[in-house]
N, C-alpha and C positions, 0 to 999 in steps of 0.2 A: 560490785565484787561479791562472789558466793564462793563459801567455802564447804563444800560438803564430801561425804563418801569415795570411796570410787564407782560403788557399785550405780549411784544415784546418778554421776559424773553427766555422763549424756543430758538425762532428763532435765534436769538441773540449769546444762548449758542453754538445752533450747529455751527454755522459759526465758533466759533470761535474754536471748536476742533475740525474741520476741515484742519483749517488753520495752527493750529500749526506744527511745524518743527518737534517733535520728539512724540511719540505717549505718551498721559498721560491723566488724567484726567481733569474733566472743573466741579469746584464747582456754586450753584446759592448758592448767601447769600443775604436775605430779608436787606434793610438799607433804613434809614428815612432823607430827607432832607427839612426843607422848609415844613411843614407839609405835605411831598409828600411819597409815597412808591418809591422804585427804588428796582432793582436787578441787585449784582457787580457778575461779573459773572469770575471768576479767573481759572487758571489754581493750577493743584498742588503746583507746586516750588511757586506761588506767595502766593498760601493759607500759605505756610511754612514760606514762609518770613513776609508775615503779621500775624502772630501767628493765625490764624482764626482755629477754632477747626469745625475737618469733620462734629461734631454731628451736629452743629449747620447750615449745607447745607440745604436748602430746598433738591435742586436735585442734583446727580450727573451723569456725562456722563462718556462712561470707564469702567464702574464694571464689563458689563457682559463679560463672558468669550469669546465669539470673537467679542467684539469690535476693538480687535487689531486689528483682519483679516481684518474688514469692514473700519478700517483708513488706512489700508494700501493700500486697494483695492483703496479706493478715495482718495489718494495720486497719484497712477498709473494715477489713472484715469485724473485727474489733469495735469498732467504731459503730457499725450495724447493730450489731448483736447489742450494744451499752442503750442506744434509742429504742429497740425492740423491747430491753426486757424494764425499760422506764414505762413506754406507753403498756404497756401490760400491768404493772405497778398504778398506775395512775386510772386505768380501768377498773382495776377490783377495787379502788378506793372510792372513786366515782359511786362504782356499783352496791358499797357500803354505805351510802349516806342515805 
């Protein structure tokens, strides 16, 4: 769960379906604090657990039909890039001794 801006709202959101461990959707829901806007920006299981009803999303991430492909792909990707920039780490270390 992230709560930030509106302006941020988007950027915000993708990070965080990005991030997730198991591929699902990421809801925005417009909330007022302090005379201020903000956008909580949830995952499925939390929209479920906080009873928060789909209609009421501004946006969500996930619906199209290969988003799945495109989280799994940057997941991979993810995954590449954490052993790349280890063996790179472990080369200039190497190369210090």
């Amino acid at each position: 769960m992230v709560v930030c801006e509106r302006g941020e709202a988007l950027t915000c959101a993708v990070h965080f379906y990005f991030r997730q461990r198991s591929f699902g959707r990421v809801y925005s829901f417009p909330v007022s604090s302090c005379h201020k806007s903000f956008m909580l920006i949830v995952s499925e299981r939390e929209r479920m657990k906080l009873g928060l009803p789909a209609k009421s999303a501004v946006s969500v991430l996930g619906d199209e039909p290969d988003d799945a492909e495109k989280w799994k792909q940057s997941k991979s990707y993810e995954r590449l890039k954490t052993v790349y920039e280890e063996l790179i780490r472990g080369y200039k270390y190497a190369k210090n001794l």
